[in-house]
C-alpha positions as CSV (number, residue, x, y, z in Angstrom):
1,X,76.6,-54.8,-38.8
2,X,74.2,-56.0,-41.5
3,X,71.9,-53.7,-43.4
4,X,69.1,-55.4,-45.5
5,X,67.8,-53.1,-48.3
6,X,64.7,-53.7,-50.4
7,X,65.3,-52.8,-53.9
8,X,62.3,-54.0,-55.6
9,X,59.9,-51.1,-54.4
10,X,61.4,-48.2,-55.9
11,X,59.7,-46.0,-58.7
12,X,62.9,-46.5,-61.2
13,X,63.1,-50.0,-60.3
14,X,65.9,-52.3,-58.4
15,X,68.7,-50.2,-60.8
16,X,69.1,-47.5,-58.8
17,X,70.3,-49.5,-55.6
18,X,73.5,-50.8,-57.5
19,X,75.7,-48.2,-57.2
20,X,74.7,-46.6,-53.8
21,X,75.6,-50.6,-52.2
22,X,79.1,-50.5,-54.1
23,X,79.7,-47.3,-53.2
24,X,78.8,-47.9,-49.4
25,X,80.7,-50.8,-48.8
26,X,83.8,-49.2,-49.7
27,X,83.2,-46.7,-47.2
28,X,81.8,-48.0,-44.6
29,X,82.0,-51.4,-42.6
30,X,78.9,-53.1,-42.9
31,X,77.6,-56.1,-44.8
32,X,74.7,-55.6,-47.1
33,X,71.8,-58.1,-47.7
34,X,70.1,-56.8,-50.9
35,X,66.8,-58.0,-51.6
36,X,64.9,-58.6,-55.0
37,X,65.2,-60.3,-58.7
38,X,68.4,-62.2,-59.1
39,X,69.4,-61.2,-62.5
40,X,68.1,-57.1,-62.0
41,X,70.9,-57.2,-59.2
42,X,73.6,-59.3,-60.9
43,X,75.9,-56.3,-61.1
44,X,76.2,-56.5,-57.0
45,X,77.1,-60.9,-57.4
46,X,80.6,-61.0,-56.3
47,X,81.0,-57.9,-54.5
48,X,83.1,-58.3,-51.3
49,X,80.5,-57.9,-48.1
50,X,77.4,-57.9,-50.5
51,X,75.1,-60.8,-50.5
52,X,72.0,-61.0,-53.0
53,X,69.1,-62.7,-51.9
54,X,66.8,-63.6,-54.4
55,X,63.2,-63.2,-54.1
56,X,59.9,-64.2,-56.7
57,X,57.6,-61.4,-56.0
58,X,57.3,-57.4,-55.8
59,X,55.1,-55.2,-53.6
60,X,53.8,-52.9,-55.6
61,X,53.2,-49.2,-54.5
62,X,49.5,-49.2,-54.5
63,X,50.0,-52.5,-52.3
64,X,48.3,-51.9,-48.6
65,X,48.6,-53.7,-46.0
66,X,46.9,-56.7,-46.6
67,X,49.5,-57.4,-48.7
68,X,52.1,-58.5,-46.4
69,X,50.5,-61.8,-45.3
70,X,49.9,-61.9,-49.2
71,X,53.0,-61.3,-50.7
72,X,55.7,-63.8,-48.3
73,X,57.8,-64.0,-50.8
74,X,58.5,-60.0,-51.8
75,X,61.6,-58.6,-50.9
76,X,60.3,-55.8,-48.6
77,X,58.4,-58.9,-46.7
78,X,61.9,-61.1,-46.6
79,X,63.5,-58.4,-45.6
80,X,61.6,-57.3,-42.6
81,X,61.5,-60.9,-41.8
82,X,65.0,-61.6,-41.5
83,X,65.2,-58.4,-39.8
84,X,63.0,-59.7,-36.8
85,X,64.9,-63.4,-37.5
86,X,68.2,-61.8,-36.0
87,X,69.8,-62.5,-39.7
88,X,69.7,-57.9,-40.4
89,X,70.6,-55.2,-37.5
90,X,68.3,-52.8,-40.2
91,X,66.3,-52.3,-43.3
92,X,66.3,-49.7,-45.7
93,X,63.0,-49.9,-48.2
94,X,61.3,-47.2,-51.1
95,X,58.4,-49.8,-51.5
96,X,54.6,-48.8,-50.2
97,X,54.3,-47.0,-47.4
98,X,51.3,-48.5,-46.0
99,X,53.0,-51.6,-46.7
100,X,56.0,-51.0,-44.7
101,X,53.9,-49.6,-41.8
102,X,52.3,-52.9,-42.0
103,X,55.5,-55.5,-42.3
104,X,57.2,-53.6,-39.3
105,X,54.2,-53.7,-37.1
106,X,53.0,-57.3,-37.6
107,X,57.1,-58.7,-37.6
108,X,59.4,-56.8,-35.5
109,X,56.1,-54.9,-33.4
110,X,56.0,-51.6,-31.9
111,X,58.1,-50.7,-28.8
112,X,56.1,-50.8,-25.1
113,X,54.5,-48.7,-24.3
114,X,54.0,-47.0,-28.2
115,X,50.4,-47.7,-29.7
116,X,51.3,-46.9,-33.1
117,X,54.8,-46.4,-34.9
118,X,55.5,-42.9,-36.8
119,X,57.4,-41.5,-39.5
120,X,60.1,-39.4,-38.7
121,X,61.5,-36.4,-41.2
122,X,64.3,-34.4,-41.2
123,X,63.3,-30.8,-42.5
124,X,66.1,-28.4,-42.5
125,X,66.1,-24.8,-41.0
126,X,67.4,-21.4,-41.2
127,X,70.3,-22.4,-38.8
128,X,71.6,-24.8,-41.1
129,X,70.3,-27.5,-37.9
130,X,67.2,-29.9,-39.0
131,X,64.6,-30.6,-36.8
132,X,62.6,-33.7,-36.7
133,X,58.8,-33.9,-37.9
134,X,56.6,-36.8,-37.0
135,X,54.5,-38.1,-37.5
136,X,54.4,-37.2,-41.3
137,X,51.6,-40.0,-42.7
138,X,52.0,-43.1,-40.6
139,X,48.7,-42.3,-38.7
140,X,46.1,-39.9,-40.7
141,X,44.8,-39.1,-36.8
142,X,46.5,-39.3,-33.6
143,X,45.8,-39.4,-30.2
144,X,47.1,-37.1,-27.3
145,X,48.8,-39.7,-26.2
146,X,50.4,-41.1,-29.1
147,X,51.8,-37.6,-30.1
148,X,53.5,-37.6,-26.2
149,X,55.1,-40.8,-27.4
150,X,56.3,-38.9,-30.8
151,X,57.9,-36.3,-28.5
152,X,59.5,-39.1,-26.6
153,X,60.7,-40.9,-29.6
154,X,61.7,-37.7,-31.2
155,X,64.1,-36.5,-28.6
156,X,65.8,-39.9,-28.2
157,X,66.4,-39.7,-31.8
158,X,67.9,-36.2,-31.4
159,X,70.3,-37.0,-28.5
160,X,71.6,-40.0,-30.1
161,X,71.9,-39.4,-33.9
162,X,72.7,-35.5,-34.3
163,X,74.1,-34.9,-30.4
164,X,71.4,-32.4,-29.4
165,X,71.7,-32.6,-25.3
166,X,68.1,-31.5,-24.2
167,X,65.9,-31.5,-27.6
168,X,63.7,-28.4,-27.6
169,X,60.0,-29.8,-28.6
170,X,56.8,-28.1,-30.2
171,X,53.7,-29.2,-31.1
172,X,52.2,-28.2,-34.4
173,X,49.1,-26.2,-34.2
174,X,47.2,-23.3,-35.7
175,X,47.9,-20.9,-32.4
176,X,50.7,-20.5,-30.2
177,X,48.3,-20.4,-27.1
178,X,47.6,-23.0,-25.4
179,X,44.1,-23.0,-25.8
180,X,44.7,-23.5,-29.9
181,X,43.2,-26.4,-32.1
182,X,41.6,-29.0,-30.9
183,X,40.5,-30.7,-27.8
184,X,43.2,-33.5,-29.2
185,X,45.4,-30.9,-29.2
186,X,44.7,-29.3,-26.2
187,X,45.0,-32.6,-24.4
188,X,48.5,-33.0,-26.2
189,X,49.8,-29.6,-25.2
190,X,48.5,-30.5,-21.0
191,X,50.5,-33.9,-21.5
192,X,53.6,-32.4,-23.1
193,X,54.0,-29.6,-20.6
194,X,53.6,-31.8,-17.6
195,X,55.9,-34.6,-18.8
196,X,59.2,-34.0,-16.1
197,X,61.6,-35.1,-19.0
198,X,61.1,-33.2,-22.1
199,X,62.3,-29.5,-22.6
200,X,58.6,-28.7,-24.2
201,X,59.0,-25.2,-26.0
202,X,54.7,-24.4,-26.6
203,X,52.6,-24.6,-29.7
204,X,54.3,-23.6,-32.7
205,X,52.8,-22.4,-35.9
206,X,54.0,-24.1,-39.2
207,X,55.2,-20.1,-40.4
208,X,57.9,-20.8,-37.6
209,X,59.0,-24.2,-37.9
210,X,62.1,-23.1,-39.5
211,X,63.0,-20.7,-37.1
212,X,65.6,-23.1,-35.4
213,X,64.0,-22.4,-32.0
214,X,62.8,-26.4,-32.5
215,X,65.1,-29.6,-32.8
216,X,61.7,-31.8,-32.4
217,X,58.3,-31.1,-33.7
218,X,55.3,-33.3,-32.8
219,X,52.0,-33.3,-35.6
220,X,49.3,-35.8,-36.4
221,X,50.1,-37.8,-39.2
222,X,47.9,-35.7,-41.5
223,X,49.1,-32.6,-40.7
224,X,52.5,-33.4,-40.6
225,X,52.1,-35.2,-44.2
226,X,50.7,-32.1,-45.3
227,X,53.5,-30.0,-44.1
228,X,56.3,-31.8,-45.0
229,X,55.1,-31.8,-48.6
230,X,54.6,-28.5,-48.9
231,X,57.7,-27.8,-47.5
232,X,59.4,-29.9,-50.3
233,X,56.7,-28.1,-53.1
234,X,57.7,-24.9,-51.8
235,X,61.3,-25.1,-51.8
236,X,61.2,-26.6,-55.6
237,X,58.8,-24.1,-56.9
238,X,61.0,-21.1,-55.2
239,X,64.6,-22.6,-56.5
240,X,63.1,-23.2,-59.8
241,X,61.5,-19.8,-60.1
242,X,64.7,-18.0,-58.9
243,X,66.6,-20.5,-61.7
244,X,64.3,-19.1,-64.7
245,X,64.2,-15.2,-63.4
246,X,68.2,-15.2,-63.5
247,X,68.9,-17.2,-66.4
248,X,65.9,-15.4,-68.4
249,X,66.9,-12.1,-68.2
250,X,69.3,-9.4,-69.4
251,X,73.0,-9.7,-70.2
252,X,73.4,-8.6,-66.4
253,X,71.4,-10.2,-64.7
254,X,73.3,-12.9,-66.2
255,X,76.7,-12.1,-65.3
256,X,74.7,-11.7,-61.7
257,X,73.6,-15.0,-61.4
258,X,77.5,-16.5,-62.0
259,X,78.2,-14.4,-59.2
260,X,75.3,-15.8,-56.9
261,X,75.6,-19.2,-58.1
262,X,78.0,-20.4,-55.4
263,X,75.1,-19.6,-53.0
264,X,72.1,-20.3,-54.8
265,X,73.9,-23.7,-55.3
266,X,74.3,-24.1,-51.1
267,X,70.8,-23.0,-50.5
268,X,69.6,-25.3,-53.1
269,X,71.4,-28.2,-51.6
270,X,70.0,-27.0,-47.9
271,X,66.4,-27.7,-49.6
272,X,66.8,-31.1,-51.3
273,X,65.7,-34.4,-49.3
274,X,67.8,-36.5,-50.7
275,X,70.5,-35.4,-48.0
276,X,68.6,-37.0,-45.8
277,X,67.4,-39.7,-47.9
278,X,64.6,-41.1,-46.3
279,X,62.3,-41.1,-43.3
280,X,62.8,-43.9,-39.5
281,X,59.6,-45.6,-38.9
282,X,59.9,-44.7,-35.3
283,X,58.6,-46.8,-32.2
284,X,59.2,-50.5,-33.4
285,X,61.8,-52.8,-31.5
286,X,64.0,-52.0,-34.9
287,X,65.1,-49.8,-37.2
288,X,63.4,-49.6,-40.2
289,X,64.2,-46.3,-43.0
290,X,61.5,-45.9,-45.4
291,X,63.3,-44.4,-48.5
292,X,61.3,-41.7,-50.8
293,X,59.8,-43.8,-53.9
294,X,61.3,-41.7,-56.7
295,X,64.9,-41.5,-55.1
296,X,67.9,-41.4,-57.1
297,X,71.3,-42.8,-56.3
298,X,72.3,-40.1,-54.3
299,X,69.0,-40.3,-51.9
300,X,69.4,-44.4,-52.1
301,X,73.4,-43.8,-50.7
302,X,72.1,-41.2,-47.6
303,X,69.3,-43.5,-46.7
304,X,71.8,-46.5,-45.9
305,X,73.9,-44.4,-44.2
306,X,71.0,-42.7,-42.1
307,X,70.1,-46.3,-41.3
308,X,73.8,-47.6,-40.9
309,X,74.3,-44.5,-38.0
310,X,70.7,-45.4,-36.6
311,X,71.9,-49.1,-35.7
312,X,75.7,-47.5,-34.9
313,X,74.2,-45.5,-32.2
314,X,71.6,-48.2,-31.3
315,X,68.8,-45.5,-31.6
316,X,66.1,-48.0,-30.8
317,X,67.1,-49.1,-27.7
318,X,67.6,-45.3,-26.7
319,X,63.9,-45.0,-27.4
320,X,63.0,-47.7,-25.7
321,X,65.3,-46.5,-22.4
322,X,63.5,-42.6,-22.9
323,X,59.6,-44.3,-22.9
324,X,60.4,-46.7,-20.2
C-alpha cells in the first residue's frame, strides 16, 4: 500500500506531518510518499518505507479551484496526480478545500453514476457509535438526487469501515414529517423511502442526531457544514465552561473535580475531531481524506490511518458496487 500525503497545506506548516509519518510506519505496513519542500521535510530523508518528493510550489488556503490547473507543480496537485497515475493507492491533504474538491474531480473523477463528490464526517454520539454526516461543504446546494447518492455512498462507507450490517439513514431536515422543508427535500425524502436497498429511518431533526438511532445522515452541503461546526463549537464551549466552573470554585468543588476528572477527561476525548482526523471526499474513483487545516500531530496520525483502513477495505470500490 502506498499513501501520498500533502504536507504543504496545513495551517502550522509541513512540521507537523513529521512525526505522525515516523510514527505510522512503525506501526503499520504501508509506504509513505510525502509531498512538499525538500529541506522543511529533511527529518523524514532516510526513513525506512518513506520517500520525499520534492515539490516548488504551495496551494495556499484561500486558493480555489482555478488553482489546480495553475499550480502543477504544488504538492496537493502532485499528489492527486500520482494518485490517478497508479504511483499512490491514497492521499491524505489539510490544504484548501475548494482546492481539493477540485484536484479530485478534474484527476481521478467522480464515480458513475455520482454528479458531484461529498464530504464525509464522523460526528460521535451518545452510544459511544459515530454516525456519518455528508455532505458537510462540498456542495453549498444539492439536488434530490445527489443527496440519494450520499445515502448510497454513506452506507457503503458504514458496512465496510466500521462493520455496521444494514446502516440506518436519515435525512436532515427541520420536521420529522414527511412533508418538512423543502420541495428538494421532499423530493429527497420520496427517493430515499422508495430506494429497495437502504434501511431509510425518516427525517431527523439536528436536536436528535446524537440519539444513536442513525449510523448515516444525509444534508446539503450547507446545512451539513453548518451543523457539523456547531457541533464542534458546542462541544468546546461546553467542556471549556464545565473546565473553568470546577477549577474556579471552592475548595470542594475542587476536590470534586479530581474526582470527575477521569470522566470529564473520556467525555472530552468522545468530543474532539482529531480522533477522527479528517473528512473522505466521497464519490470519486479514489480515496482522497481531506485533513482539518489546523490539525496537530495527533489529528495528522488518525487521518493516515482513516485513509490507510479506507484503501485496506477498498471502500471505493464498495461504493462503486452499492451505486451500481
Amino acid at each position: 500500500m502506498i499513501l501520498a500525503i500533502d504536507a504543504m497545506g496545513s495551517d502550522k506548516g509541513p512540521s507537523v506531518f513529521i512525526e505522525p509519518v515516523k510514527r505510522f510506519v512503525r506501526d503499520y505496513d504501508a509506504e509513505i510518499r510525502v509531498y512538499g519542500d525538500k529541506e522543511a521535510l529533511a527529518a523524514l530523508e532516510g526513513i525506512e518505507h518513506v520517500t520525499v518528493v520534492p515539490t516548488t510550489e504551495v496551494m495556499e488556503m484561500d486558493d480555489g479551484p482555478l488553482a489546480v490547473r495553475r499550480k502543477k507543480d504544488s504538492s496537493m496537485v502532485r499528489a492527486v496526480t500520482d494518485l490517478k497515475e497508479g504511483l499512490a493507492d491514497g492521499v491524505v491533504s489539510a490544504g484548501s478545500t475548494g482546492a481539493l474538491l477540485s484536484a479530485g474531480s478534474l484527476l481521478v473523477k467522480t464515480a458513475e453514476p455520482v454528479e458531484r463528490a461529498g464530504i464525509l464526517c464522523m460526528i460521535p454520539t451518545k452510544t459511544g457509535e459515530p454516525f456519518a454526516l455528508l455532505d458537510t461543504g462540498a456542495n453549498a446546494s444539492c439536488t434530490a438526487e445527489q443527496m440519494l447518492n450520499f445515502a448510497v455512498i454513506g452506507k457503503a462507507y458504514m458496512k465496510a469501515v466500521r462493520g455496521v450490517k444494514d446502516p440506518r439513514i436519515g435525512l436532515l431536515n427541520i420536521g420529522k414529517e414527511a412533508h418538512k422543508g423543502d420541495e428538494t427535500h421532499q423530493e429527497a425524502y420520496r427517493l430515499l423511502k422508495e430506494a429497495e436497498n437502504l434501511n431509510f429511518a425518516g427525517n431527523v431533526e439536528p436536536n436528535k442526531v446524537f440519539s444513536g438511532k442513525y449510523d448515516v445522515v444525509i444534508a446539503d452541503g450547507f446545512s451539513g457544514n453548518v451543523l457539523e461546526k456547531a457541533i464542534e463549537g458546542t462541544a468546546s464551549f461546553l467542556m471549556g465552561s464545565i473546565q473553568d466552573a470546577l477549577m474556579n470554585s471552592g475548595f470542594l468543588t475542587k476536590i470534586g473535580a479530581l474526582i470527575i476528572k477521569g470522566a470529564v477527561k473520556k467525555v472530552k476525548g468522545l468530543l474532539d475531531p482529531n480522533q477522527y482526523g479528517g473528512a473522505l471526499i466521497a464519490g470519486l474513483n479514489k480515496p482522497i481524506i481531506k485533513a482539518h487545516g489546523n490539525s496537530k500531530e495527533e489529528a495528522v496520525y488518525n487521518a493516515i490511518l482513516q485513509l490507510y483502513r479506507v484503501v485496506k477495505e477498498d471502500v471505493t470500490e464498495k461504493v462503486k458496487e452499492e451505486l451500481r
